[in-house]
C-alpha positions as CSV (number, residue, x, y, z in Angstrom):
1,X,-10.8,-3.6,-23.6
2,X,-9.8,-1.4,-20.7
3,X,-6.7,-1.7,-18.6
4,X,-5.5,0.0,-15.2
5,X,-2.5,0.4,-13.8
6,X,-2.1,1.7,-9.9
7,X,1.1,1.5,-8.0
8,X,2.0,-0.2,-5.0
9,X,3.4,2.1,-2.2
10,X,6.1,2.3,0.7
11,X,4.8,3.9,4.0
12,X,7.8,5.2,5.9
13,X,6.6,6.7,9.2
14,X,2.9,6.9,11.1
15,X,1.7,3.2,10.1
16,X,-1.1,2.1,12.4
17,X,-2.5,5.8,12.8
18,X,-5.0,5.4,9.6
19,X,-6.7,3.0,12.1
20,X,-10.1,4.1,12.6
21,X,-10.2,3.1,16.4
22,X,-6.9,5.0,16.6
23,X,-7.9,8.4,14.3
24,X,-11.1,8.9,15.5
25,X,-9.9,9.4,18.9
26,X,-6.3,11.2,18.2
27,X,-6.1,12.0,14.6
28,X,-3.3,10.4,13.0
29,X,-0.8,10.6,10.2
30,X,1.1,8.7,8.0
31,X,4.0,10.0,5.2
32,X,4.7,7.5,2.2
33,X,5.3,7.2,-1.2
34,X,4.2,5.0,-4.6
35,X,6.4,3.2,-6.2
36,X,6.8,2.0,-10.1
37,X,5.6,-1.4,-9.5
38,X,2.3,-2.0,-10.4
39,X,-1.2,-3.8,-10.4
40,X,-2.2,-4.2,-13.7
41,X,-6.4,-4.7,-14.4
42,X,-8.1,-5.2,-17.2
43,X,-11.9,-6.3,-19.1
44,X,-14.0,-6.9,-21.5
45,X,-17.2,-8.2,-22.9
46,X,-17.3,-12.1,-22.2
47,X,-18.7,-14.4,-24.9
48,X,-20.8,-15.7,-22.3
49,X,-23.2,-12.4,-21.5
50,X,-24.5,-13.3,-18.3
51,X,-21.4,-14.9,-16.9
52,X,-18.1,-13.7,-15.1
53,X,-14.8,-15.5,-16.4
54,X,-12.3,-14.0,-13.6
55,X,-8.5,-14.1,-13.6
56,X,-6.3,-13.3,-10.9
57,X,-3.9,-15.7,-8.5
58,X,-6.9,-18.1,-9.3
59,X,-9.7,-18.2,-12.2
60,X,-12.8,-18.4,-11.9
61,X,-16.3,-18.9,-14.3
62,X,-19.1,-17.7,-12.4
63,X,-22.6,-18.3,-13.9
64,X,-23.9,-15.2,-11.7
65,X,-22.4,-12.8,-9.5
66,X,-23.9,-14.7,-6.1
67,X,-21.3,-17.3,-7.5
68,X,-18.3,-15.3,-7.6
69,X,-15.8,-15.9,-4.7
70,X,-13.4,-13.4,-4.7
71,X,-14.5,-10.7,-2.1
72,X,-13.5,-7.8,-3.5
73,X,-14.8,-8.2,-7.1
74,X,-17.8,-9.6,-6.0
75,X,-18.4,-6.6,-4.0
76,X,-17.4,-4.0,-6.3
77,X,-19.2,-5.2,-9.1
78,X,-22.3,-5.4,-6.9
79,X,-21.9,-1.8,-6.6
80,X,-21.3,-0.9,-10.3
81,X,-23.8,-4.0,-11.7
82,X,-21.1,-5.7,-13.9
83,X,-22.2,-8.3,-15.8
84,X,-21.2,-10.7,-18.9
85,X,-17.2,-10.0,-18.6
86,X,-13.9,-11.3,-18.7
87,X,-11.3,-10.1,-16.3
88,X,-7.7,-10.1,-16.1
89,X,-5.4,-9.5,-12.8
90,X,-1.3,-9.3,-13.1
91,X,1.0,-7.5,-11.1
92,X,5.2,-6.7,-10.7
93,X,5.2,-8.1,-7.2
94,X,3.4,-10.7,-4.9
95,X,0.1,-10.3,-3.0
96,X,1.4,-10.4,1.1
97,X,4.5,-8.4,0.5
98,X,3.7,-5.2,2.6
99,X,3.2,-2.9,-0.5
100,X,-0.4,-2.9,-0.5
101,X,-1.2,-4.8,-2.8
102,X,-5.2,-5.4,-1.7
103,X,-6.0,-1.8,-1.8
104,X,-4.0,-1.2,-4.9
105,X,-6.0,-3.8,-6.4
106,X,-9.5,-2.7,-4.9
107,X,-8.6,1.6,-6.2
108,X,-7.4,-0.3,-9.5
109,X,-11.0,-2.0,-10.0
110,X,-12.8,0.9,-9.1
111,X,-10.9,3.0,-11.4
112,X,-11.4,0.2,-14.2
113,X,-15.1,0.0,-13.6
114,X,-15.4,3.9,-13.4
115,X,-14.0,3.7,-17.1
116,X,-16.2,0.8,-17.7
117,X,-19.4,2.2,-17.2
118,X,-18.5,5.5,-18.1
119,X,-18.7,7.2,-14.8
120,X,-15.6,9.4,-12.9
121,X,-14.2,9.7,-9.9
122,X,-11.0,12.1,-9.2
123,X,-8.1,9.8,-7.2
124,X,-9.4,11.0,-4.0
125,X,-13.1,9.6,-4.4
126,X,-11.6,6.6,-5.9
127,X,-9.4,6.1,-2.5
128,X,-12.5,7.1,-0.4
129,X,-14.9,4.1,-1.9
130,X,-11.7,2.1,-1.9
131,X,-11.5,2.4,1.8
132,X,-16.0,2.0,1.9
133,X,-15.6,-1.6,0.6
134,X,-12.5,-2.8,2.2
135,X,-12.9,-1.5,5.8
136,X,-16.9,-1.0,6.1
137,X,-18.3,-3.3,3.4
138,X,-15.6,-6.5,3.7
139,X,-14.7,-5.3,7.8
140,X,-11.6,-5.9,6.9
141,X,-9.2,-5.0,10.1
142,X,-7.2,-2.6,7.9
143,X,-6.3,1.4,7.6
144,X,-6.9,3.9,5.1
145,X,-3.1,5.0,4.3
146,X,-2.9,2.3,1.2
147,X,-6.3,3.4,-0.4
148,X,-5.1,6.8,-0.3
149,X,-1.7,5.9,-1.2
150,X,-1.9,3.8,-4.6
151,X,-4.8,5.9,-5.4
152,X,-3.1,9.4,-5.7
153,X,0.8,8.4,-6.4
154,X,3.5,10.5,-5.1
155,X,4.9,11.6,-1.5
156,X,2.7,12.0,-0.1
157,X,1.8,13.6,4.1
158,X,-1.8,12.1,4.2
159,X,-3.9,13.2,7.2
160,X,-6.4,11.0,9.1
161,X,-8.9,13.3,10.9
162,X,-11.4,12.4,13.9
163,X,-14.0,12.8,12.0
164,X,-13.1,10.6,9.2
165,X,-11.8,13.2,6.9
166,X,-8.5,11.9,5.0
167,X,-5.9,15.2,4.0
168,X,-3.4,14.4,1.0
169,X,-1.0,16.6,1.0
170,X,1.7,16.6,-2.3
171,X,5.7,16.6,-1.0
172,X,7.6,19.1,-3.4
173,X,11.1,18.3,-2.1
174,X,14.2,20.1,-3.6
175,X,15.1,18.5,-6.7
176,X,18.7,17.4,-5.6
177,X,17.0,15.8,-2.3
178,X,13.9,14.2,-4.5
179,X,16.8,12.1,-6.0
180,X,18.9,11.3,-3.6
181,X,15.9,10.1,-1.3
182,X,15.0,7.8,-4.0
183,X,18.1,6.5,-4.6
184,X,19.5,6.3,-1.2
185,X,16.5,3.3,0.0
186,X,17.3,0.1,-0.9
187,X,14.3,-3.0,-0.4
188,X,15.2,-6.7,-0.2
189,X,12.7,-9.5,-0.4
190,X,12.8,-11.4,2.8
191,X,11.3,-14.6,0.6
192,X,8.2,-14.9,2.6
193,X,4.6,-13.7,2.9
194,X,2.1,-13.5,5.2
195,X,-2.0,-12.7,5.8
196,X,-1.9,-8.7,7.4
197,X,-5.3,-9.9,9.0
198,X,-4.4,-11.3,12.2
199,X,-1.4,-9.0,12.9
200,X,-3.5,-6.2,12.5
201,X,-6.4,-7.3,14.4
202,X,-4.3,-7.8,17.5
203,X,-2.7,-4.3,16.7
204,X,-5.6,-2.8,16.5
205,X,-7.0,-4.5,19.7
206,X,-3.4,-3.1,21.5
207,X,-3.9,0.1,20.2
208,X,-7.3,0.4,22.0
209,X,-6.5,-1.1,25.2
210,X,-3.0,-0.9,26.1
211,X,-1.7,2.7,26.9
212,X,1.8,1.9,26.6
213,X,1.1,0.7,23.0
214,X,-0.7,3.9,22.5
215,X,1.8,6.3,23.6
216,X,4.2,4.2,20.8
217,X,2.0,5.3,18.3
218,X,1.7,8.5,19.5
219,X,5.6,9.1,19.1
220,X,5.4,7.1,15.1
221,X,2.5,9.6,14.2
222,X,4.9,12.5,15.5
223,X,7.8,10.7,13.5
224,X,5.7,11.4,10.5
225,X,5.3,15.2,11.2
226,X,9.1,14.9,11.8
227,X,10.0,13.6,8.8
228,X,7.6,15.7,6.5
229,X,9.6,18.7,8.1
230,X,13.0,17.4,7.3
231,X,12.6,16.5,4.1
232,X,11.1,19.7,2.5
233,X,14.4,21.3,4.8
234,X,16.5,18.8,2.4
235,X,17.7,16.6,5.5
236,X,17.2,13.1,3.5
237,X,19.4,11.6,6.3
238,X,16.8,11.7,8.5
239,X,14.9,9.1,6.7
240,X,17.7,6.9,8.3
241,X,17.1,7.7,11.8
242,X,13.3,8.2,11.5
243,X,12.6,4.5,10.4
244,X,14.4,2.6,12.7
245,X,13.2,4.5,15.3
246,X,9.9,4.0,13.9
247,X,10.6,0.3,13.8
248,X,11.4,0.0,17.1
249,X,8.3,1.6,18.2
250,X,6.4,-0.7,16.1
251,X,7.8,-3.8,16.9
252,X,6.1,-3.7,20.2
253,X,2.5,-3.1,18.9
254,X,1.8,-6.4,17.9
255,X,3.1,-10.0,18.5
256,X,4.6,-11.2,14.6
257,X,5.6,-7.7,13.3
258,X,9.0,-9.2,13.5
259,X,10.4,-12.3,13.6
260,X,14.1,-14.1,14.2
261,X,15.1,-13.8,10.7
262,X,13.9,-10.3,10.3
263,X,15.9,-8.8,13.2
264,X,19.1,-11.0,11.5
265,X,18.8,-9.2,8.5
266,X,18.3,-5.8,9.6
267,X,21.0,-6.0,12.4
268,X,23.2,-7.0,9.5
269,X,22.2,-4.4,7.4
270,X,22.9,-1.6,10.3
271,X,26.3,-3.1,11.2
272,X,26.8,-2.6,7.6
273,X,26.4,1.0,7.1
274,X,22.5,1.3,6.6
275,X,21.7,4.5,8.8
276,X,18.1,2.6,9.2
277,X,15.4,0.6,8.0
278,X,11.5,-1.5,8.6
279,X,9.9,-4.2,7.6
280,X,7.2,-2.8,5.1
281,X,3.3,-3.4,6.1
282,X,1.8,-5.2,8.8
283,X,4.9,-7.5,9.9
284,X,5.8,-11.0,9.9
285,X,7.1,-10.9,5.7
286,X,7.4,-8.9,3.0
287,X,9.9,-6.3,2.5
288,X,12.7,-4.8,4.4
289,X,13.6,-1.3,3.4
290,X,16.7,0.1,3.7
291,X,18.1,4.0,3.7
292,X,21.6,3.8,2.7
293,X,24.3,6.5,1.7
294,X,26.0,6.0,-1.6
295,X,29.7,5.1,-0.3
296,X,27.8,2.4,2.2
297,X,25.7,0.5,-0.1
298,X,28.0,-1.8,-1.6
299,X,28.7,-3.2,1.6
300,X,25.1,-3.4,2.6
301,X,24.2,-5.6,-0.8
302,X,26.6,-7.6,-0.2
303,X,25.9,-8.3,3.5
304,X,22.8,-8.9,1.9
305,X,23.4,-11.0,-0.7
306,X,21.0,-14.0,0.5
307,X,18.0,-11.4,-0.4
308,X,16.3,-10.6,-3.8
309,X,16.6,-6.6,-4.0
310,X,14.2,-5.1,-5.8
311,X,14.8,-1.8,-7.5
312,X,12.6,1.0,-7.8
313,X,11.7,4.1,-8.4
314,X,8.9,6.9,-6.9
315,X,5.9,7.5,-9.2
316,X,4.2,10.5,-8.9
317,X,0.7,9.0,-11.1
318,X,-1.4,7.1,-8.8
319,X,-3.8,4.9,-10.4
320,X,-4.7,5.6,-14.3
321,X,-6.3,4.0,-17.0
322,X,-3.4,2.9,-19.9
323,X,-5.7,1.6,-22.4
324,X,-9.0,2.3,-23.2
325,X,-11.0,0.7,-26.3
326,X,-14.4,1.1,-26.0
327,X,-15.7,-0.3,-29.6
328,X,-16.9,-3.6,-28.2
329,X,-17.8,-2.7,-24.9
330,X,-21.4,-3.2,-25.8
331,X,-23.0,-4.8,-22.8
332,X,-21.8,-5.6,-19.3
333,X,-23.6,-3.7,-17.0
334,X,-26.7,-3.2,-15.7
């Protein structure tokens, strides 16, 4: 058996910018960081050689891979011929949450059938199919920030060029500004989720055509540059002030980024003492993140208190392979 484990991942500023319709005419840029919850893959031989027994939110038993209905595996194991096994999905938080959990999920399978078939990829490469499958192969309306993202772990600067090049850079923040960044954001689950799809489509459609929207994501990609810049200076505050002006800006590139409840929350959180805060991923559900100074925080969670928070912590892995038991691994592929 083989297992994977990649990391979900909080984008704070520049979201929208890893749009190819955006980046290939402007560049773009996002910053953003994994986090220690996790996507968790893993496979082996299945009793049945020529047939797929598939676990995830659903299972499936497919007698070939024509059969199998998720996209993502189907695809992927197209690409590396898997065949004959049994494979296992679970992860620390739900699909539709804004932590990117579909291209965590499509760098953790790559990574799994790398090790599978014996073949390797460095985090980079991984991210770089990731996006090949998801965005060319599935034309799914999405960026390439999450690919990157889960695949490579850390802060992360990444880099969107016109040309299609992606740039990773590492953060090395002061040690006493590493952790208090970390433990000054605070996420709440706003109890629902939602399809990125549709708000993303229309985003990406704004982005294109309407200048006004443009120029707002012209001032969330500078945002990024900002906040790389104050952060390796040790200004943590200005996480705070970056993402909610980066939420404003957002808010108006799409129809369902927020939502009544959303604004409730977040306008209580500010009244409260949080310096700022988004909604994670495309909109409409998910996450709300928080950056809160220590002496303010109790009043926030409290304000709060109607919302599962989740606690967290960076990770600075990416995507890996956690067990790895090749004994019995004696078919499967083609």
């Amino acid at each position: 058996m083989i297992i994977t484990r990649t990391p979900f991942r909080i984008s704070f500023a520049g979201g929208g910018s890893d749009l190819r319709n955006y980046y290939e005419k402007y560049g773009g840029s996002v910053l953003s960081v994994s986090i220690n919850k996790y996507i968790y893959l893993s496979m082996h031989p299945y009793f049945e050689e020529n047939s797929y027994l598939l676990k995830y939110s659903k299972t499936e038993h497919a007698n070939s891979l024509a059969e199998i209905q998720h996209p993502i595996i189907k695809e992927v194991f197209k690409k590396y011929g898997i065949i004959g096994v049994d494979f296992n999905s679970s992860a620390d938080i739900p699909s539709g949450t804004g932590l990117a959990s579909s291209s965590a999920f499509t760098v953790g399978l790559i990574n799994l059938c790398n090790a599978y078939t014996d073949k390797y990829m460095n985090r980079e490469e991984i991210a770089e199919l990731a996006c090949k499958v998801e965005i060319e192969d599935l034309k799914e309306p999405i960026g390439k920030q999450d690919q990157y993202a889960c695949a490579c772990g850390g802060l992360n600067f990444i880099e969107f060029y016109k040309d299609g090049v992606v740039d990773v850079e590492k953060l090395y923040l002061q040690s006493d500004a590493y952790h208090v960044l970390e433990k000054n954001l605070l996420m709440f689950y706003t109890g629902k989720t939602r399809a990125a799809g549709s708000i993303l489509a229309e985003q990406k459609k704004n982005t294109t055509d309407d200048k006004a929207k443009i120029n707002n994501l012209h001032k969330m990609v500078q945002l990024s540059k900002d906040l790389k810049e104050e952060l390796l200076k040790g200004n943590t505050n200005a996480m705070g002030e970056i993402l909610h002006t980066g939420w404003m800006y957002k808010k108006e590139l799409a129809n369902g980024i927020s939502n009544a409840d959303i604004d409730y929350y977040y306008d209580l959180a500010r009244e409260n003492g949080a310096l700022g805060g988004k909604l994670l991923g495309a909109g409409g559900g998910g996450f709300l993140l928080f950056y809160v100074e220590e002496q303010h925080k109790s009043r926030v969670r409290r304000a709060l208190k109607n919302l599962k928070e989740i606690n967290f912590k960076f990770d600075n892995k990416g995507t890996n392979v956690i067990h790895y038991n090749k004994v019995d691994l004696y078919r499967s592929c083609v």
